[in-house]
C-alpha positions in Angstrom: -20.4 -52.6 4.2 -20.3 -48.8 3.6 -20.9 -47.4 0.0 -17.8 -46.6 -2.0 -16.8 -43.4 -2.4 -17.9 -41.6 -5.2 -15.8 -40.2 -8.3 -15.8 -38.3 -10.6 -14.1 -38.2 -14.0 -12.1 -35.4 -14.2 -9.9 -34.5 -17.5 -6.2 -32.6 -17.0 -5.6 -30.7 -20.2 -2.7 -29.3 -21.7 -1.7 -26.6 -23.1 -4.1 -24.9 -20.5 -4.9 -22.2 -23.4 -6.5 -24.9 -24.9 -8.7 -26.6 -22.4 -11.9 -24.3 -22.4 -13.8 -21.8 -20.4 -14.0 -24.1 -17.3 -16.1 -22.9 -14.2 -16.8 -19.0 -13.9 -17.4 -19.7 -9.9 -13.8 -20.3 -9.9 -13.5 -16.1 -10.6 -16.9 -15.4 -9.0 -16.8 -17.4 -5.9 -13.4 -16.2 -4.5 -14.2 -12.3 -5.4 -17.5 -12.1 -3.4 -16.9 -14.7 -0.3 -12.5 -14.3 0.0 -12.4 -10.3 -1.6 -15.6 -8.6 -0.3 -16.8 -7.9 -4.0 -20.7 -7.5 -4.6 -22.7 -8.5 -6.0 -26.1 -7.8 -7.8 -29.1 -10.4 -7.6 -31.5 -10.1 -10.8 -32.6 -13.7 -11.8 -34.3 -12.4 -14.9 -30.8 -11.3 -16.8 -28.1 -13.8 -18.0 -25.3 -11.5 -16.8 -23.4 -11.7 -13.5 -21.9 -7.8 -12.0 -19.3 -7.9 -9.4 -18.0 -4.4 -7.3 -14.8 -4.1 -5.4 -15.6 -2.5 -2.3 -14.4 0.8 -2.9 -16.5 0.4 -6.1 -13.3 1.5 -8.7 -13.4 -2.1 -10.1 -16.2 -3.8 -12.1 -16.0 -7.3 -13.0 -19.1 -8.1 -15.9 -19.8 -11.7 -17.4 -22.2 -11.5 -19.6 -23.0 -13.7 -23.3 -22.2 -12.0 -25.6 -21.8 -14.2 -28.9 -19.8 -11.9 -31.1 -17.8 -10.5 -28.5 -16.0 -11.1 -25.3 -17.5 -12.4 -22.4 -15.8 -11.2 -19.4 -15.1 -7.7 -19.3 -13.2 -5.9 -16.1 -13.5 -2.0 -15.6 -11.1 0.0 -13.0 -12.3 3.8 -12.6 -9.0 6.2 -12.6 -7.1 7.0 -9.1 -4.7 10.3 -8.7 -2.1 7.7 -9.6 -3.6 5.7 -12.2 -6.2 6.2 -15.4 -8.8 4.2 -15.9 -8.3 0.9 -17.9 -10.1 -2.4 -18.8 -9.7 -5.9 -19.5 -11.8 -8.5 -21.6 -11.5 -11.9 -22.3 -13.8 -14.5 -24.8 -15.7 -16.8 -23.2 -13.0 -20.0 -24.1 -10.5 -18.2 -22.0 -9.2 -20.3 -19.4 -10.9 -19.3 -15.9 -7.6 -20.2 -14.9 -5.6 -17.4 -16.7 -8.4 -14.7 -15.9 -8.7 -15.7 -12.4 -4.9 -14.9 -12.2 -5.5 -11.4 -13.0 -7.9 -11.1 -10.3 -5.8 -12.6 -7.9 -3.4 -10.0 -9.1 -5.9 -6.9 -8.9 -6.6 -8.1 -5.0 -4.2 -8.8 -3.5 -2.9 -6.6 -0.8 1.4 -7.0 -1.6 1.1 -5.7 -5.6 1.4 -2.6 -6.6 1.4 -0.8 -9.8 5.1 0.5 -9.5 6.2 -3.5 -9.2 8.9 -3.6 -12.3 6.8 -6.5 -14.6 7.8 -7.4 -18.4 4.6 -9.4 -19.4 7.3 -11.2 -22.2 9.9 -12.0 -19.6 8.4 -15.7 -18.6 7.0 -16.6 -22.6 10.8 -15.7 -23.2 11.6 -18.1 -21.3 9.8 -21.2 -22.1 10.7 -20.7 -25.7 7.7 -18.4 -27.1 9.8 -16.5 -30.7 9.1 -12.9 -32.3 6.4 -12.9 -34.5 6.3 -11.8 -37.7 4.7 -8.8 -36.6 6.0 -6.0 -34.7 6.6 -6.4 -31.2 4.9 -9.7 -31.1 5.3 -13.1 -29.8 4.7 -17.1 -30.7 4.1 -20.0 -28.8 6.3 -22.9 -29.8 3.2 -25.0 -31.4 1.8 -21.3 -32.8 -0.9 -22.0 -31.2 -0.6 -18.9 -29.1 -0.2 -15.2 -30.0 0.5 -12.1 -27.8 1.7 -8.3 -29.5 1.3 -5.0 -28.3 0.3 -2.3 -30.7 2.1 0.8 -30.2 5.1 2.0 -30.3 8.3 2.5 -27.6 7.2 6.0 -27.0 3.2 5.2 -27.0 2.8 2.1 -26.0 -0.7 0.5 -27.4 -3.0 -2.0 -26.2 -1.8 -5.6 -25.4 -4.1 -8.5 -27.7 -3.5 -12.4 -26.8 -5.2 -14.8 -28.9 -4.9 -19.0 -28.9 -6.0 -20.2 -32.0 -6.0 -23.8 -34.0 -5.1 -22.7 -37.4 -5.1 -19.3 -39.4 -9.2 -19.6 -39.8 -9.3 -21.3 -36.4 -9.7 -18.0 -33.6 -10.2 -20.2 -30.2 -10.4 -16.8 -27.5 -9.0 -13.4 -27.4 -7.8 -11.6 -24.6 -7.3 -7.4 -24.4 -5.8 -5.3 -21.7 -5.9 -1.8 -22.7 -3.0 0.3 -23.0 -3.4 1.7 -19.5 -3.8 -1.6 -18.1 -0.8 -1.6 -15.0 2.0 -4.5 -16.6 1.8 -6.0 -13.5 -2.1 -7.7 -14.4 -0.8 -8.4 -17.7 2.6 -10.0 -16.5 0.2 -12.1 -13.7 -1.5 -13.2 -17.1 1.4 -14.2 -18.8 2.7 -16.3 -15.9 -0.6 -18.3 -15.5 -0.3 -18.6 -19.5 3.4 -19.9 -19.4 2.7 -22.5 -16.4 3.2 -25.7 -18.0 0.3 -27.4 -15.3 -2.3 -29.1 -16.8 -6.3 -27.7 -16.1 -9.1 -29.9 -14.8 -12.1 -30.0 -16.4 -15.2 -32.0 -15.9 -17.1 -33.3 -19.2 -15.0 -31.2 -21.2 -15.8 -33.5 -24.2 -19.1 -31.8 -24.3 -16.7 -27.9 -24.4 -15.0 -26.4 -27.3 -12.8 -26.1 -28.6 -12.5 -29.3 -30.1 -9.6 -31.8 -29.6 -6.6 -31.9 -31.3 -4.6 -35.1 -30.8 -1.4 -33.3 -32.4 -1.7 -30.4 -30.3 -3.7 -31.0 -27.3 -3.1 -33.7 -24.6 -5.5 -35.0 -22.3 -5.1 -37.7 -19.2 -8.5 -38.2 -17.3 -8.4 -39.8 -14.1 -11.0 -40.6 -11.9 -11.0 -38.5 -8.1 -12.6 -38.7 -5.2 -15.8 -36.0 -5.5 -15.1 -34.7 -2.7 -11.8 -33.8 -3.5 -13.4 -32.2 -6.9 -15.6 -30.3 -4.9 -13.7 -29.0 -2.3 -10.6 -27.2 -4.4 -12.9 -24.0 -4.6 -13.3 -24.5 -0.9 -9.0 -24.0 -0.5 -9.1 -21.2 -3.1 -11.3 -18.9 -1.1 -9.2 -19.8 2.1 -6.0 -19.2 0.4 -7.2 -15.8 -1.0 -9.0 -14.4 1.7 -5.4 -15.0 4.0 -3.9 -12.3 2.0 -6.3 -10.4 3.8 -5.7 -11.2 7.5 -4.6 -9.0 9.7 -2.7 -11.9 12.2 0.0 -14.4 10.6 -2.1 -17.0 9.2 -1.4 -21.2 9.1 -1.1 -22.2 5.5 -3.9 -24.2 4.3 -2.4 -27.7 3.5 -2.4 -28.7 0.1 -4.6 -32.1 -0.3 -3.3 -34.5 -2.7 -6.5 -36.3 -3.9 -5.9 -39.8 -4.4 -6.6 -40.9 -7.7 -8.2 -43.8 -8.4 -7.2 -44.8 -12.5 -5.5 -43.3 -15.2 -5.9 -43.3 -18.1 -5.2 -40.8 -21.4 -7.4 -40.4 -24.4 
């Protein structure tokens, strides 16, 4: 008889915000091989640099353990200043990743009308007790803007377990087009659960009350090959010929079970 497939135990968490860091090659991958991004090649430093090809846009993850981890740079154009991006290492690959897919894709623009509160509006996120700010509904989330209506600041979004409890951070600077922020915002709002492998082994840590988890166990090469569709999907954007959508696999799952 043939061997049986093997699985692996994957774990879908929700609120995404909350399920860790997850893979960086889920950013990295799809930039170099889908988006033409460079990169450099220096074994010797814990740090990965990635270029846009017209080399306005630099994408840096570096450790950094008292500050953020990923850090994106976009030099000025004659229509545009320069602004940045940066995001703690617990921030969901997932939510960054949407701001990349964002910054490459050949349809946006910057003069795309975006309000970044529209969607968290609409899933029930309520003012802050600071200015101009914004709650999720289990307060475990936290977006403002500093500024004012005339000068408009810097945007800050933090997830957090409890006042003393700081999870990640994200900052878009005040220059920052509202259409990367708003493609933030909508991959915060989405209510889909996040694989993640072994994340009992990831921070932050679980939170029955807050935090809900349902692990099933998938084919592996199912697992492995969702990076694979990513990089397809994304580099279609870029074709210059109609191109076949890639058809979404629905891997068969073997058990379920939540913990």
């Amino acid at each position: 008889m043939p061997p049986a497939p093997e699985t692996v135990e994957v774990d879908f968490i929700a609120p995404r915000h909350l399920a860790g860091g997850g893979d960086p090659a889920w950013i990295t991958v799809p930039l170099h091989r889908a988006c033409g991004w460079s990169h450099g090649n220096d074994p010797l430093m814990a740090r990965v640099l990635l270029s846009s090809p017209d080399q306005k846009a630099l994408l840096r993850l570096e450790p950094e353990p008292d500050g953020q981890w990923w850090t994106l740079h976009h030099a000025a154009e004659p229509d545009r200043p320069a602004w940045y991006a940066s995001f703690g290492a617990l921030t969901p690959v997932e939510l960054i990743a949407a701001v990349t897919d964002a910054l490459t894709d050949p349809a946006a623009t910057a003069s795309t009308p975006s309000d970044p509160y529209e969607l968290l509006h609409q899933i029930g996120w309520s003012p802050a007790s600071v200015d101009n700010g914004l709650v999720s509904p289990d307060g475990t989330a936290y977006v403002q803007r500093l500024g004012s209506a005339e000068e408009p600041g810097a945007w800050f979004f933090t997830a957090a377990l409890g006042p003393d409890r700081p999870v990640w951070q994200a900052r878009f600077g005040a220059r920052t087009p509202a259409y990367m922020v708003a493609a933030f915002t909508a991959a915060l709002a989405d209510p889909k659960p996040v694989p993640r492998i072994d994340s009992g082994r990831s921070l932050p840590p679980r939170e029955p009350n807050v935090v809900t988890c349902r692990t099933t166990d998938m084919l592996a090469v199912y697992v492995a090959g969702a990076l694979e569709e990513r990089v397809h999907s994304l580099a279609a954007r870029h074709a210059t010929s109609p191109t076949s959508p890639i058809p979404s696999r629905q891997p068969p799952a073997k058990n379920h079970r939540s913990r």
